[in-house]
N, C-alpha and C positions, 0 to 999 in steps of 0.2 A: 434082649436089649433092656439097660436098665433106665429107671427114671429119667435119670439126669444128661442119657441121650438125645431126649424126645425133643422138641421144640415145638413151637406153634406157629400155624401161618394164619396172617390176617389181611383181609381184602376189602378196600374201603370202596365204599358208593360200585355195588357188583350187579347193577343195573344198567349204570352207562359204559361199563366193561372194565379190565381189567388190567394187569402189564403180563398176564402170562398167554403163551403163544397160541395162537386162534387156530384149530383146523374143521378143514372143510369135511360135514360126512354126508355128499351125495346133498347138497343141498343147504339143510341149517349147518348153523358152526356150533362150537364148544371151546370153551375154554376149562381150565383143569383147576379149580382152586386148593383142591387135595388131589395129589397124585392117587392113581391105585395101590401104589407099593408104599407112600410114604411111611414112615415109622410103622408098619405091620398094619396099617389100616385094613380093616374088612368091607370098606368102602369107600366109592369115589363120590367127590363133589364136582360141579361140573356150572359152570352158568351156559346155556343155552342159547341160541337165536334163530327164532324162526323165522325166515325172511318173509315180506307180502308177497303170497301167489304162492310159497312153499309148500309139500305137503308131504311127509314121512309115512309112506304107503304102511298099508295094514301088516301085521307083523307081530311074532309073541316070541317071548324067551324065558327061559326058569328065573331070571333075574327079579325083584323086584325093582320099582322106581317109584319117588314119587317127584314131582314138580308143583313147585310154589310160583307161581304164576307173577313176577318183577314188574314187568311194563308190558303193556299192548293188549291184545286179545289172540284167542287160537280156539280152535274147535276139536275137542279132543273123540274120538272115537271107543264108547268100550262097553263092553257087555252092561246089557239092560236087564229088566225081567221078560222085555221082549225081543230078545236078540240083540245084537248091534246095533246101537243107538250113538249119533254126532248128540256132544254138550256143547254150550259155548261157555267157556271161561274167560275172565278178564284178572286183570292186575287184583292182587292181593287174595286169589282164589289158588286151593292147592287139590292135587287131584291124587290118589294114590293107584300104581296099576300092579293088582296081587303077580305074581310070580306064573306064568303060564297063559294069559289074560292075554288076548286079541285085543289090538290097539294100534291105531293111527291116529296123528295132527295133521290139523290145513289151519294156515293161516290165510282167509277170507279176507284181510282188514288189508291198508293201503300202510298200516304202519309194522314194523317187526316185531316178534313177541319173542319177551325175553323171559328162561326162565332159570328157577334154578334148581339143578336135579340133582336127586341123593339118589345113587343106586350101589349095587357090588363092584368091587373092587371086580370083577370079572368081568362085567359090564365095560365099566371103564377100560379095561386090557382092550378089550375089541374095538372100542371106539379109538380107543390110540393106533391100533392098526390096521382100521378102515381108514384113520385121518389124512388129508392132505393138507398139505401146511400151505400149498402154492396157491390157493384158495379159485383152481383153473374149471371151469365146468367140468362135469364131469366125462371121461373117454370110455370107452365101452372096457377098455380091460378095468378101467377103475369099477366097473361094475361086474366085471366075471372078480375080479379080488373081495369087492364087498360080497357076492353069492358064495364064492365058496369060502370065505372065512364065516361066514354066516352055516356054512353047513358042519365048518370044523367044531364052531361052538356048540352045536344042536337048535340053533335058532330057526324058527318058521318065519317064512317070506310067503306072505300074500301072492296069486298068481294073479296073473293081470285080470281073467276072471273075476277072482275073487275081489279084487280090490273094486273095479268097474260095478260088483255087485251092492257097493256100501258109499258110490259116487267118484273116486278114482280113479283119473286115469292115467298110464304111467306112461311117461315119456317115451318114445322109439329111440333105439339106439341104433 
């Protein structure tokens, strides 16, 4: 692709959200403000929402991410020098989580935490196709599709276990 293909997207005030289309993953939402594929990007842009009472069970992937933390607060889960250790982060605070790194969010707070996240273009392929656009609770096959897309990637999921071992506990389906 040469230069004069490329184009640039701009996204104004990407705190109190966006015009591009919200989906649901098991919980928080996503919007996409760079596609994975756009113009050969090797990374997706993403703004975030963790909803109050949400919490994105423990979990690692080859992917890096990081999040810059827009509006709200959230409690982010990730290797200490003493093991698994919850932070609290608030607005204007950025967290990075290396590439194989054990890690979970809970939003604690009564308000949503928005964030906004740089990861891989890989990253982002998976979250387009965990998403649900219908934004419906989630059904148990929507969670047999997020485990085994989650197996196709090489992704680790937390086993209820594990997650109850670090304060999580995960919903019955």
């Amino acid at each position: 692709m040469t230069f004069a293909h490329q184009h640039a997207h701009a996204h104004r005030h990407v705190a109190g959200g966006t015009d591009s289309p919200t989906l649901d993953v098991l919980g928080p939402t996503i919007e996409f403000l760079t596609l994975p594929d756009d113009s050969g990007n090797s990374f997706a842009v993403m703004r975030g929402v963790v909803p109050a009472g949400v919490v994105v069970p423990l979990h690692s992937h080859d992917d890096a991410e990081a999040f810059f933390i827009l509006a709200g607060s959230q409690q982010v889960l990730t290797q200490g020098e003493d093991g698994l250790e919850w932070n609290d982060f608030q607005a204007g605070d950025y967290v990075s989580v290396p590439p194989g790194m054990l890690h979970a969010h809970r939003n604690v707070s009564d308000q949503p935490a928005v964030d906004l996240i740089v990861t891989s273009a890989r990253l982002g392929r998976f979250f387009e196709e965990i998403g649900n656009p219908d934004m419906e609770p989630p059904s148990p096959e929507d969670l047999a599709r997020f485990l085994s897309t989650s197996a196709r990637y090489g992704y680790t999921i937390g086993t209820p276990e594990e997650n109850h071992a670090v304060g999580i506990e995960l919903p019955k389906f």
